[in-house]
One Martini backbone bead per residue (centre of mass of N, CA, C, O) as a GRO file, in nm:
protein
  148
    1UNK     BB    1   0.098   0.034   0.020
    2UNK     BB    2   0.029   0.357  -0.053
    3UNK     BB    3   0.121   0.686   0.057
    4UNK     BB    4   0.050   1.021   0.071
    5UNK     BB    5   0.252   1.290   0.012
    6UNK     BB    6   0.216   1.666   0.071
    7UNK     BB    7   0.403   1.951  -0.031
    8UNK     BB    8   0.271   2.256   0.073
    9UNK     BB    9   0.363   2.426  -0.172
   10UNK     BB   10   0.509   2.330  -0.484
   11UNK     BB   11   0.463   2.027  -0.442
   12UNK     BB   12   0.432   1.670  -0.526
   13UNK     BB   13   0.288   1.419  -0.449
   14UNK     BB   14   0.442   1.165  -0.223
   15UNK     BB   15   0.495   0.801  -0.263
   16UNK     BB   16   0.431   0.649   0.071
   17UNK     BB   17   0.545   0.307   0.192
   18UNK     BB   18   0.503   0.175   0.517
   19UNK     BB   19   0.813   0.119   0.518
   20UNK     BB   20   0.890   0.402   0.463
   21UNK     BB   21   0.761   0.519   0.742
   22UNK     BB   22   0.976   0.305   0.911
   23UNK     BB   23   1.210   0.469   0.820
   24UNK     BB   24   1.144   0.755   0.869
   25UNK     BB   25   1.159   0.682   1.199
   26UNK     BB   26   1.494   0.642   1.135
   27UNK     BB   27   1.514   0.936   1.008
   28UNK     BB   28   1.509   1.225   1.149
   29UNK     BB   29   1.563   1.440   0.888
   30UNK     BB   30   1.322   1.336   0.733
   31UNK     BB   31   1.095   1.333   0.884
   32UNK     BB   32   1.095   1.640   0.960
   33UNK     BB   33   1.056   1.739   0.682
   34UNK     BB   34   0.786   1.569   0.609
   35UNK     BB   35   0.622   1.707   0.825
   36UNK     BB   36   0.654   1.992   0.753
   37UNK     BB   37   0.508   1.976   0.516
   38UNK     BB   38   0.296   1.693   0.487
   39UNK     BB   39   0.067   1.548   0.493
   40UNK     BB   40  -0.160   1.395   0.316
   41UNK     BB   41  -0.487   1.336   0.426
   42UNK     BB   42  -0.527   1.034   0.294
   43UNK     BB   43  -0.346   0.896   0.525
   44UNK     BB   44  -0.596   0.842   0.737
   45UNK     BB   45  -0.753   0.643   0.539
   46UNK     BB   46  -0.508   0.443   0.482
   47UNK     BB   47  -0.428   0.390   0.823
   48UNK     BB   48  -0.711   0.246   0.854
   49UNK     BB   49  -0.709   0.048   0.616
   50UNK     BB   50  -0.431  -0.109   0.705
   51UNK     BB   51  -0.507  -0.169   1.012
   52UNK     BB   52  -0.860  -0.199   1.088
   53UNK     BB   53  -0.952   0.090   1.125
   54UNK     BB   54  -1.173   0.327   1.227
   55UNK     BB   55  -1.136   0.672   1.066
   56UNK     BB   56  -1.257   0.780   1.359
   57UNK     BB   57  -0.973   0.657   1.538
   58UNK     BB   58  -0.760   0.830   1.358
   59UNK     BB   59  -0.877   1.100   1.430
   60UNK     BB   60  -0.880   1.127   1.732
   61UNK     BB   61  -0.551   1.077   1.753
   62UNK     BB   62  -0.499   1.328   1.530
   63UNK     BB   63  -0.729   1.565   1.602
   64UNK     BB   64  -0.968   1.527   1.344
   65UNK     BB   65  -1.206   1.639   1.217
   66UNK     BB   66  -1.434   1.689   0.943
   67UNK     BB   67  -1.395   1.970   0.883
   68UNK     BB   68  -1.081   1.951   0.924
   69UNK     BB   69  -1.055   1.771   0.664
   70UNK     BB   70  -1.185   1.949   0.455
   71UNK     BB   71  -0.921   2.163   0.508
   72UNK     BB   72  -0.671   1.992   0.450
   73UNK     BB   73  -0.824   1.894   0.116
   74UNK     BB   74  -0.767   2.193   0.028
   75UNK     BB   75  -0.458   2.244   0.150
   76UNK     BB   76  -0.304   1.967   0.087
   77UNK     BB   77  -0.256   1.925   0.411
   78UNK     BB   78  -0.119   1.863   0.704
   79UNK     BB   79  -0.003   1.943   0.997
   80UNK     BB   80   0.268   1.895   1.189
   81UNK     BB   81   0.162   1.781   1.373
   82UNK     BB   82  -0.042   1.562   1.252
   83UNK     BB   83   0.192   1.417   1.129
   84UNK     BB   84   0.333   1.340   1.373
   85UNK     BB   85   0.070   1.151   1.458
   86UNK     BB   86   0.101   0.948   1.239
   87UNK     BB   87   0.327   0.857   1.240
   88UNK     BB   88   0.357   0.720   1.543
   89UNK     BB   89   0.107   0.551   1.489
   90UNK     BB   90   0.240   0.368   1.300
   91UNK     BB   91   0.488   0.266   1.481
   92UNK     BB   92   0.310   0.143   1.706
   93UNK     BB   93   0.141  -0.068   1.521
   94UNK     BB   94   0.442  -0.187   1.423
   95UNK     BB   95   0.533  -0.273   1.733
   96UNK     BB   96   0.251  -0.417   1.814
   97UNK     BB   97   0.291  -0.638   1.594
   98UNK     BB   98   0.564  -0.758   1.651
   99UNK     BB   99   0.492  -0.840   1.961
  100UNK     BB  100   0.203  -0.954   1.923
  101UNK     BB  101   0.204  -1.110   1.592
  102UNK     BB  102   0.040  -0.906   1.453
  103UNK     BB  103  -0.220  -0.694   1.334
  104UNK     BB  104  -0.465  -0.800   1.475
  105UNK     BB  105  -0.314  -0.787   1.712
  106UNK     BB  106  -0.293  -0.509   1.730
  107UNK     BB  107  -0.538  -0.430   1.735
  108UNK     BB  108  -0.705  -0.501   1.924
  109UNK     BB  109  -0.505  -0.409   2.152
  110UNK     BB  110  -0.533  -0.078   2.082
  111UNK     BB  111  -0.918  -0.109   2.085
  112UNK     BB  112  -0.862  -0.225   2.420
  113UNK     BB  113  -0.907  -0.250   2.701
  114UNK     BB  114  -0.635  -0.174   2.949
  115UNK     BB  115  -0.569  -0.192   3.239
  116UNK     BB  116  -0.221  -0.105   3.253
  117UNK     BB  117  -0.368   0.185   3.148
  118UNK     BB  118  -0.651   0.232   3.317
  119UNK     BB  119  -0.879   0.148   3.144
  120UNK     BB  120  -0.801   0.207   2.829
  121UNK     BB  121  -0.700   0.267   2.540
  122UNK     BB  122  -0.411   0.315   2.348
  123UNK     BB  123  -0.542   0.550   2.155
  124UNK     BB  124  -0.599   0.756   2.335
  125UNK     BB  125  -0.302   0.766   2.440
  126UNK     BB  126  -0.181   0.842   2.136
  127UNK     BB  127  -0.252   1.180   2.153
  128UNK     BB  128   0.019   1.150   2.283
  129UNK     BB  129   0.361   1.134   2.398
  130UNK     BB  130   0.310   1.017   2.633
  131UNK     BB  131   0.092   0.815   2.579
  132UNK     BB  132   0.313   0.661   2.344
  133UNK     BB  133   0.500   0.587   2.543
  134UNK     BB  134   0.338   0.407   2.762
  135UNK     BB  135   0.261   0.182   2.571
  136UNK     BB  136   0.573   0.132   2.481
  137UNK     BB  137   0.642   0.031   2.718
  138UNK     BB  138   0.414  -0.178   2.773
  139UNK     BB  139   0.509  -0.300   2.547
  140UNK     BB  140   0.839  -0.379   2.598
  141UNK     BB  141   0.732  -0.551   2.847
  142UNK     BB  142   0.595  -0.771   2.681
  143UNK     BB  143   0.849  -0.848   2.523
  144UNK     BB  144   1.040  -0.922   2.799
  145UNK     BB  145   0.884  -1.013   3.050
  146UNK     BB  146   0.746  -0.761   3.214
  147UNK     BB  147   0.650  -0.587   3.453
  148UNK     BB  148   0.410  -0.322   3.417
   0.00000   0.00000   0.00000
């Protein structure tokens, strides 16, 4: 699958596929450029298709409306912070599916109440970067046989 990110002032959009994603997430200079650039909108409803989650799930995550993304759709790219919290989120699914055995098995784990997260789903915690921190910590624990 293909992600299109949109490049804000007068490039076409590049398109970039979920392994770019993992790579650009391992390149610091390369994500800062691209985020700064912005994702085009079209990666949220692409990402909740990747994922096999529903596309206001990725919204809420991102926190973009319905509004907010149809003014993102007519300025061709979402804004620095909206990608920046896209890419941690594909990090967080792919760290997830690695941990926990597979996409689906990461989908669940992601979209169901967790007791040792405070009985939240980890996408409401992956709002924020403490809270997408506190998630890999959690999957790091179980990777590792480790108590949370």
């Amino acid at each position: 699958m293909t992600l299109a990110i949109s490049k804000r002032a007068t490039r076409k959009s590049k398109p970039v596929t979920f392994e770019s994603l993992r790579l650009l997430s391992k390149n610091m200079a390369a994500a800062v450029q691209t985020i700064d650039d912005g994702f085009h909108p079209d990666v949220l409803g692409e990402v909740a298709n990747a994922y096999a989650v529903p596309q206001h799930l990725v919204q809420g995550v991102v926190k973009v409306s319905a509004g907010t993304l149809d003014r993102r759709r007519k300025a061709g790219a979402l804004t620095d912070t909206e990608s920046d919290t896209v890419l941690r989120l594909a990090g967080l699914f792919d760290y997830a599916a690695t941990v926990l055995g597979g996409d689906e098995q990461a989908q669940r784990w992601l979209t169901k109440k967790q007791y040792v997260l405070g009985d939240v789903t980890p996408l409401e915690l992956a709002k924020t970067s403490v809270g997408s921190d506190y998630v890999r910590s959690v999957l790091t624990a179980i990777e590792y046989g480790l108590p949370s």
